[in-house]
N, C-alpha and C positions, 0 to 999 in steps of 0.2 A: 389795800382795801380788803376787809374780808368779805366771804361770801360762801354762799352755803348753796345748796338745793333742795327743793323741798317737792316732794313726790305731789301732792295734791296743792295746789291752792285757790280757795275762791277770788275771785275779781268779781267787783261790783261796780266798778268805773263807767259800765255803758246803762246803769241802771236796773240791771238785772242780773242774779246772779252766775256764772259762767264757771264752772270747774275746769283748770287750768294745771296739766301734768308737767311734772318736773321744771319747776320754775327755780331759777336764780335767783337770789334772796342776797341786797348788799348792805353791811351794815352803815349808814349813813346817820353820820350826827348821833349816834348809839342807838339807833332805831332800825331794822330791817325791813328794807324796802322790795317789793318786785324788781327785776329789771326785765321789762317786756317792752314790746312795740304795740301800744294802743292801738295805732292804725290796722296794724294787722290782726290784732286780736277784731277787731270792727270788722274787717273784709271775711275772718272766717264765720264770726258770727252771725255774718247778713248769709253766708252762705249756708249756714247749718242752720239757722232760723227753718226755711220751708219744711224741713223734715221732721220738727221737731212735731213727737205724738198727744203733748199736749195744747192745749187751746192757748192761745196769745195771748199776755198778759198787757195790759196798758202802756206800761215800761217799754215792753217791745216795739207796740203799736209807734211810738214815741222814737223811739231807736231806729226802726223804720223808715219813717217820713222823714224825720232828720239826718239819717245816712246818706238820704236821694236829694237831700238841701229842697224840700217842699214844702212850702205854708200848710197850714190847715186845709185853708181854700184848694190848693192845686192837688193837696193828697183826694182829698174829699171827690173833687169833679174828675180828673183823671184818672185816677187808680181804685177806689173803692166805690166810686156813684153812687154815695151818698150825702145828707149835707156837714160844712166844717161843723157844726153845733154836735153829730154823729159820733164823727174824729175825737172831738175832744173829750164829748161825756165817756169813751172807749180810754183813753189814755189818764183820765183820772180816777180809772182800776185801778191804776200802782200797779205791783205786784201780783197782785190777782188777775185772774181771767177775766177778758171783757164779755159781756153778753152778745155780741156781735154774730149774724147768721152767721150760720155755721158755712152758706154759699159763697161769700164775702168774704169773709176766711179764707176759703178755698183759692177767691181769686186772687186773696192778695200774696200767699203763696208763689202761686204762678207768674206772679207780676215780679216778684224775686227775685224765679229763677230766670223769665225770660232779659230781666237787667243787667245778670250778674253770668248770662251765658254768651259768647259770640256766636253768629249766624254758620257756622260751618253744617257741613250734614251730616257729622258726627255726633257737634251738641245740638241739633236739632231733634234729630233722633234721642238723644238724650234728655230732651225735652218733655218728648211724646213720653217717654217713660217714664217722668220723674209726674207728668198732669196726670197719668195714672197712678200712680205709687199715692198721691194728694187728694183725688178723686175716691179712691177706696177707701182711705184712711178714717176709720172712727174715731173723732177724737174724744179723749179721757175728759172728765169734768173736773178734774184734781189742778192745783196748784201748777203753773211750770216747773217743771224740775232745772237744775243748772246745766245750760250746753257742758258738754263735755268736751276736748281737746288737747294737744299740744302745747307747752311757751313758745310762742314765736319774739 
């Protein structure tokens, strides 16, 4: 089988674009394909999501709620307080930024990383730094730009 590398490649499989370094490329059926592990491209994403300096696009908002297996309803009342008719009109941005407070924003951020961190007092403390790093952070009114990472 052949196979090549390819320094940059976008992935758009989670609905949003993701810039993806040195990716494995195999020629299949005369077409060349990624060879990456979706799930993990998804775990780093959810993880690089809260830092990211632009405002959340729909797609996200979507990638989101579906990473944590949440209806509208359970995203809406648990995580953002507000109602699922909120959710949706946010996720049918697409690609664009949603109009969503920029407070709500903030928390669902937090709700991220508080998911996607274990209770030690290391990442707790890690915690408290990253609700600041979130807290501060101006966000841009432009487009999201593509996460940036490794092929896992």
């Amino acid at each position: 089988m052949k196979t090549k590398t390819l320094k940059n490649y976008s992935y758009d499989g989670l609905g949003f674009p993701i810039k993806l370094q040195n990716v494995t490329m195999l020629l299949v059926d005369g077409q060349w394909s990624p060879k990456i592990d979706v799930r993990k491209v998804a775990e780093n994403a959810i993880r690089e999501l809260p830092y990211q300096k632009e405002r959340l696009s729909g797609n996200q908002i979507k990638f989101i709620r579906t990473y944590f297996d949440m209806s509208l309803r359970e995203f809406a009342s648990q995580v953002v307080n507000e109602s699922h008719n909120a959710v949706a009109k946010w996720e049918k941005f697409g690609t664009e930024p949603t109009n969503m407070d920029e407070n709500i924003e903030s928390m669902l951020r937090l709700y991220i990383i508080d998911k996607e961190s274990t209770k030690t007092k290391k990442q707790a403390q890690e915690f408290i730094k990253s609700f600041r790093q979130i807290r501060e952070m101006s966000f841009l009114k432009k487009s999201p730009a593509p996460l940036l990472m490794n092929a896992v």
